[in-house]
C-alpha positions as CSV (number, residue, x, y, z in Angstrom):
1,X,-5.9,-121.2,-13.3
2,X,-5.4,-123.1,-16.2
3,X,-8.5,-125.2,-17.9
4,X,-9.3,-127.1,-21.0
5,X,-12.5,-125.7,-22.7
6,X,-13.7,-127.1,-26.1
7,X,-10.4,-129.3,-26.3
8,X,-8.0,-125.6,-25.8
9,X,-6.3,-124.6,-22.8
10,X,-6.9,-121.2,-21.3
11,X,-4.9,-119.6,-18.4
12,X,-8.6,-117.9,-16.5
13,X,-8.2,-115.7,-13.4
14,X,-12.0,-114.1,-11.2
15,X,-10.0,-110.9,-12.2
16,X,-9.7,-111.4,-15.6
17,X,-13.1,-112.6,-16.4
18,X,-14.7,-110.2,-14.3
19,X,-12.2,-107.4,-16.4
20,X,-13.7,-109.4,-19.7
21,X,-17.7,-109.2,-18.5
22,X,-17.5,-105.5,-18.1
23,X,-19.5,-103.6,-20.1
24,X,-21.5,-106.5,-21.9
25,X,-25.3,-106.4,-20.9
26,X,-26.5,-110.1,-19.9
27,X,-28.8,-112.1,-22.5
28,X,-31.6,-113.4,-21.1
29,X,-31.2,-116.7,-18.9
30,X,-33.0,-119.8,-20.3
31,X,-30.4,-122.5,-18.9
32,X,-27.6,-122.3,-17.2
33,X,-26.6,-119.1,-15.1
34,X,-23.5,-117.6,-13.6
35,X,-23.3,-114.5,-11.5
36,X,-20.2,-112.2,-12.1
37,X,-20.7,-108.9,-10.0
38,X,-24.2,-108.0,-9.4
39,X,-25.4,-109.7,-13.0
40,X,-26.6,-113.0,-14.0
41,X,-25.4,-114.1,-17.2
42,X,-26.0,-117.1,-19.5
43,X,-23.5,-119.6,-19.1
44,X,-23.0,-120.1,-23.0
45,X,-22.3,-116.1,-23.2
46,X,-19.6,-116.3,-20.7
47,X,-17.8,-118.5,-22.7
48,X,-18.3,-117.1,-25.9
49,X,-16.9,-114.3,-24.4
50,X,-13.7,-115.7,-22.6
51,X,-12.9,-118.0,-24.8
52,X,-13.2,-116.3,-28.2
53,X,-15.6,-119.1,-29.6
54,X,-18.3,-120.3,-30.9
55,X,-21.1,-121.5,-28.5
56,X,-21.6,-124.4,-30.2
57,X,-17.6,-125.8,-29.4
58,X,-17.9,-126.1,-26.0
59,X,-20.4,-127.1,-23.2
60,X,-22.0,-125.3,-20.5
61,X,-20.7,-127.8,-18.0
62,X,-16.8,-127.0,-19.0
63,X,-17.7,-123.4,-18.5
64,X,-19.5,-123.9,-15.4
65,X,-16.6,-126.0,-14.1
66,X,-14.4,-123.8,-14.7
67,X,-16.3,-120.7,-13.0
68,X,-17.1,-122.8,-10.2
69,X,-13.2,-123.6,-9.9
70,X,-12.6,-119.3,-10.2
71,X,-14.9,-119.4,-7.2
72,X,-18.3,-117.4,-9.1
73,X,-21.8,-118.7,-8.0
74,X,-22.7,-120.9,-10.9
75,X,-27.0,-122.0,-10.6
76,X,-28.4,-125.2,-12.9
77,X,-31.5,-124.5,-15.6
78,X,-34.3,-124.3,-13.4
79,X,-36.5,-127.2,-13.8
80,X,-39.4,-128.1,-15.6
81,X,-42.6,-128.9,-13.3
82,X,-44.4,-131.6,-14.6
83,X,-48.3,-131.2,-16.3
84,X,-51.4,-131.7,-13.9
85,X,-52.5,-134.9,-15.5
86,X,-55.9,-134.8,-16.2
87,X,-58.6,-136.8,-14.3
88,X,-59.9,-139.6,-16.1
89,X,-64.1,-139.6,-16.3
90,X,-63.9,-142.6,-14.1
91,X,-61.9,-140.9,-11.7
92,X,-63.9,-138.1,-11.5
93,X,-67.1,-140.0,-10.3
């Protein structure tokens, strides 16, 4: 399948990525997530990894689209729950 990341095209099959992931151990997952065989990896290291270039040319939502296209499970940064706000003295009476 052919996809524009970080303004270059890339000709990306399951096969090949999968062929390209083996053997490198997953980073810890902070944001974005993809899961290629039995491992989560970082979104960000994917692409470094495909692609050949710096994380900081692309975005993890052109990688993501394209691994969602390739038909791999792509999952969002898990969210942020927001503070207990704390009870005013007022409120507490």
């Amino acid at each position: 399948m052919r996809c524009i990341i970080a303004r270059f095209p890339f000709e990306l099959t399951k096969s090949g990525v999968m062929a390209s992931m083996k053997g490198i151990t997953p980073e810890p997952v902070t944001g974005d997530s993809v899961i290629i065989g039995r491992r989560h990896y970082p979104v960000k290291q994917v692409g470094a990894v495909i692609t050949r270039q710096d994380r900081r040319d692309f975005s993890a939502g052109e990688v993501t689209r394209a691994l969602s296209a390739l038909g791999f499970t792509c999952r969002a940064a898990p969210k942020a729950e927001p503070a207990a706000r704390a009870l005013a003295p007022f409120e507490i009476a």
